[in-house]
C-alpha positions in Angstrom: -32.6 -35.9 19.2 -34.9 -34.0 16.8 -38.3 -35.5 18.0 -37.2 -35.8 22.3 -37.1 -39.0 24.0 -40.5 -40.2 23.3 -38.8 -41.0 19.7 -36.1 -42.9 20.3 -34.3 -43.4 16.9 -34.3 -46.8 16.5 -37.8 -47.9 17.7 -38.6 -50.0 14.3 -36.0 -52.6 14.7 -36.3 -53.3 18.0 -40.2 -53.6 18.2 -40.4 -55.1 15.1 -37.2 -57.6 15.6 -40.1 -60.0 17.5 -42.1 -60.2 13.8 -38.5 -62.4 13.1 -40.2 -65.2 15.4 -44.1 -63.8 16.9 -46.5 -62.7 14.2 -49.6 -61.6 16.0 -51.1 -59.0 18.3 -49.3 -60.0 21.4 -46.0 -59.7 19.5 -43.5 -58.5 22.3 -41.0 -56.1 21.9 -37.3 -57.2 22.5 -35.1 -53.9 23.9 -31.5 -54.3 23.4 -29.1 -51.8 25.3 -27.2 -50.3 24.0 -29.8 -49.5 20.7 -31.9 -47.3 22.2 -30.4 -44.5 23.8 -26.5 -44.1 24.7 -25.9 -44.1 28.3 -29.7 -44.9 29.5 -30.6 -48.5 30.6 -32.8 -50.5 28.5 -36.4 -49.5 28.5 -39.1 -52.2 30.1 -39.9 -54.6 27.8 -43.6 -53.4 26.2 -45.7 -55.0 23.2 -46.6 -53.4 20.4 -50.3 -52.7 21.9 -48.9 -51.0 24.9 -47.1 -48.5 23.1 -50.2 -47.6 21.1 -51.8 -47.5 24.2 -49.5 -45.5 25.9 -50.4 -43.1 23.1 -53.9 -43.3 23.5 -54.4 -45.3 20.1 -57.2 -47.8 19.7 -56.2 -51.0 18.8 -58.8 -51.4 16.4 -58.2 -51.8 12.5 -59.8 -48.1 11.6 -57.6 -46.7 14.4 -54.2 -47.9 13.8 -54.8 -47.0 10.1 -55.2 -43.6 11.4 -52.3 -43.6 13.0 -50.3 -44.2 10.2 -50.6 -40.8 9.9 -50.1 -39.5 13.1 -47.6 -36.3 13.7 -45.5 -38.7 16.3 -43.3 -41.2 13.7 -42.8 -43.4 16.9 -46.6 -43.6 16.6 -46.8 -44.2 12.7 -44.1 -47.0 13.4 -46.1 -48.7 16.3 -49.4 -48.7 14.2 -47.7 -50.6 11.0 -45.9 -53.1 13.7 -49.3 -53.5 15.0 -51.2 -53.7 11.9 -48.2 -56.2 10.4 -48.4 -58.4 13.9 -51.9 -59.2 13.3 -51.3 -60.4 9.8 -53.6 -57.8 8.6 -52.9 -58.4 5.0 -55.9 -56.3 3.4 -54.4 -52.9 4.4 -50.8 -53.7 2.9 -52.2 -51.0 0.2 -52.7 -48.3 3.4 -49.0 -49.0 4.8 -47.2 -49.0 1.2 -49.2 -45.7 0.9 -47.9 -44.1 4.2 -44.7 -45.5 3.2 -44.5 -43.4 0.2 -45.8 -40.2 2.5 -42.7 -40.7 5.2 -40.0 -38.2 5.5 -38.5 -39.5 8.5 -35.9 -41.7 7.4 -36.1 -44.5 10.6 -39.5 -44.4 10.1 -39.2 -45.2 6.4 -37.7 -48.0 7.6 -39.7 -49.1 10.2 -42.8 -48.8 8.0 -41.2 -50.6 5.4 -40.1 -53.0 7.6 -43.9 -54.1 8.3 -44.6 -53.9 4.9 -42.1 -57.0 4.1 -43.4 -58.7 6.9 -46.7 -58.4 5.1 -45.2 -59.6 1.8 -44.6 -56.4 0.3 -41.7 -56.4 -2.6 -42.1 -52.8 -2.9 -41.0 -52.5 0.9 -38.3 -54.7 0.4 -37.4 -52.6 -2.8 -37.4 -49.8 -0.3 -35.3 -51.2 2.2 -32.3 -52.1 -0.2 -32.3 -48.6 -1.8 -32.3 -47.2 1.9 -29.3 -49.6 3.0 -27.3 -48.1 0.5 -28.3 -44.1 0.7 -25.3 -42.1 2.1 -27.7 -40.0 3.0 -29.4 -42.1 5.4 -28.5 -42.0 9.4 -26.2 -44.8 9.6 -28.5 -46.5 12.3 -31.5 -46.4 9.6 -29.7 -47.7 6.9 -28.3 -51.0 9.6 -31.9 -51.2 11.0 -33.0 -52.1 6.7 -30.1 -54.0 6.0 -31.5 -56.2 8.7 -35.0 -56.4 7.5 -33.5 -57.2 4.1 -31.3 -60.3 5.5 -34.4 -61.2 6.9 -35.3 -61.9 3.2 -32.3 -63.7 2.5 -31.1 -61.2 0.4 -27.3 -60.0 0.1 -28.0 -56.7 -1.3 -26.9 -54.8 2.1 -24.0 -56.3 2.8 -22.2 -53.8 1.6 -23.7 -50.7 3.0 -23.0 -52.6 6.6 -18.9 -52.9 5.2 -19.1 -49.8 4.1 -20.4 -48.3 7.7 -17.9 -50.2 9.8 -14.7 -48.8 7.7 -16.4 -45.1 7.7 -18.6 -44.9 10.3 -16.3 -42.0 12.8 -18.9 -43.2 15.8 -17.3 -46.5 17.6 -20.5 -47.2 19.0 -22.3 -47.4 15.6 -19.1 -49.4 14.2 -19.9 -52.1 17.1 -23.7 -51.7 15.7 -22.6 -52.7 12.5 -19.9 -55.4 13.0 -23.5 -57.1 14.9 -25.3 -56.3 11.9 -22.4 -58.0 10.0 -22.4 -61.2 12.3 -26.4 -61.6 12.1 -26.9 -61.2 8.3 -27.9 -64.5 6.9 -25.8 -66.0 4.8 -22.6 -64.0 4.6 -20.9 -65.8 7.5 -17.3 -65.5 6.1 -17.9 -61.6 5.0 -19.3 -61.4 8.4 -15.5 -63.0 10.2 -13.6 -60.8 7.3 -15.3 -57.5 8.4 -14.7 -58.2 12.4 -11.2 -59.6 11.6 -9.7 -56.7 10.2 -12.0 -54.8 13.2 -9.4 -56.0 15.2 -7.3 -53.2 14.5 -9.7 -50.5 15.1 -8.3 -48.1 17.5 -11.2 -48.1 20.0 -11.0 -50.3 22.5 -15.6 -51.3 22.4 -14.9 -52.3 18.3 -11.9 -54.8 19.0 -14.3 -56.0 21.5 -17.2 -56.7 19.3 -14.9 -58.0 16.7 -13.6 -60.4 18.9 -16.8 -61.7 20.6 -18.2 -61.5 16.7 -15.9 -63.9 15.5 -16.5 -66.2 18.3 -19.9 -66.3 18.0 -19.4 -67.1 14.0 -16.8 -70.0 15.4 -14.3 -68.1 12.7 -11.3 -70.6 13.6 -9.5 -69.3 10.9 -9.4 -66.4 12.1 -7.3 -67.8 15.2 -3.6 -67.0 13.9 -5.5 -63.0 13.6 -6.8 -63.0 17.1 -3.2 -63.8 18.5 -1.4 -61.6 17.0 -3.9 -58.8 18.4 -3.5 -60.3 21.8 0.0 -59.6 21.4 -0.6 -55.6 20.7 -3.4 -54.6 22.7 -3.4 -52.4 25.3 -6.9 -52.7 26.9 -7.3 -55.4 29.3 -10.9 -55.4 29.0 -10.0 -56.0 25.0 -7.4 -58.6 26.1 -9.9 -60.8 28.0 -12.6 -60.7 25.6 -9.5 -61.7 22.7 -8.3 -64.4 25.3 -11.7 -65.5 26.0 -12.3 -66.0 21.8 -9.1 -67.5 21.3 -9.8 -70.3 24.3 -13.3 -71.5 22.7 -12.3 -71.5 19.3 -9.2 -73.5 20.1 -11.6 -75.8 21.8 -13.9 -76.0 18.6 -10.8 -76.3 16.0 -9.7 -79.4 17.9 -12.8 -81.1 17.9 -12.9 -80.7 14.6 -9.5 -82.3 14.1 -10.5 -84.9 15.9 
């Protein structure tokens, strides 16, 4: 990876995943494997004020303004988490400017990311143009299609379909068919995408799909999940489509009932 391991790609999301529920300075981060790094275990769990400090960055209003502007993006991400943690609404102008400034594409969207916690429509602008950009490292354009649900706003929706069906990485198909299940309000998108993800040649993707659909209690998709019980190959697969098919078997009846 272009900046080493003190980078890791996806820092925004997954530090700034805890603005979702925690808006001030004690904010914690919330490392999910496998986001941060293929085949590394989860880091320690760290706030947003000990990453600046594991930096050497002050905590301190004129300091983490500073830092916006740092040379290390996992730096200029930490300092807008930070400054968006503590509600710091009167430097919204400082972070839409360093937004404008990035290059890095992840930290586009991380910065942007503080920004809409802030309040910023500009940011969230941002983030819907980025969601879409071809251009964009998939992993960048999931990270603001989940700051945009956040909103509850549909406009990425597509850019998460469109990852899952081209996407050649497995692992970032899995990313997205999450993405898909967590976006807010687009619950029967969400069981469409990981239905037909049932077919997906790789074994981790029909996983996901399945587990997906049972955590979006997609009964309907029942009659879908046993015909791919009847095909697959992968045991590991089977279980998890077994497992799916039990529970929402389970559900469907109560609902008959």
């Amino acid at each position: 990876m272009a900046n080493g391991p003190a980078y890791i790609a996806r820092t925004s999301f997954l530090l700034l995943a805890s603005l979702l529920t925690i808006a001030s300075a004690s904010a914690q981060v919330a490392p999910l494997a496998p986001r941060w790094l293929a085949g590394t275990p989860p880091p320690p769990v760290e706030t947003f004020a000990a990453g600046l400090e594991r930096h050497h960055i002050d905590l301190t209003e004129p300091a983490l303004l500073e830092a916006l502007a740092d040379r290390d993006p996992e730096v200029r991400s930490l300092a807008a988490a930070q400054l968006a943690a503590m509600d710091d609404h009167p430097v919204l102008p400082q972070i839409i400017r360093a937004l404008e400034n990035e290059r890095d594409p992840q930290t586009q969207v991380n910065i942007a990311g503080a920004a809409t916690w802030l309040g910023s429509r500009r940011a969230l602008d941002q983030l819907q143009l980025l969601c879409q950009d071809t251009n964009m490292p998939s992993t960048a354009r999931l990270d603001a299609a989940r700051y945009v649900s956040n909103k509850e706003s549909a406009a990425c929706f597509s850019a998460i379909e469109q990852i899952e069906r081209t996407e050649q990485d497995p692992a970032i198909r899995v990313l997205a068919i999450e993405s898909a299940t967590d976006y807010r309000g687009q619950a029967d998108k969400a069981a469409a995408l990981a239905t037909a993800a049932l077919a997906d040649l790789e074994p981790s993707v029909r996983i996901a799909a399945a587990d997906a659909l049972r955590h979006l209690r997609a009964t309907r998709a029942i009659p879908s999940l046993t015909r791919a019980l009847e095909v697959d190959g992968d045991e590991t697969a089977r279980e998890h489509l077994r497992e799916t098919i039990r529970i929402l078997r389970l559900r469907s009846a109560r609902q008959d009932d």
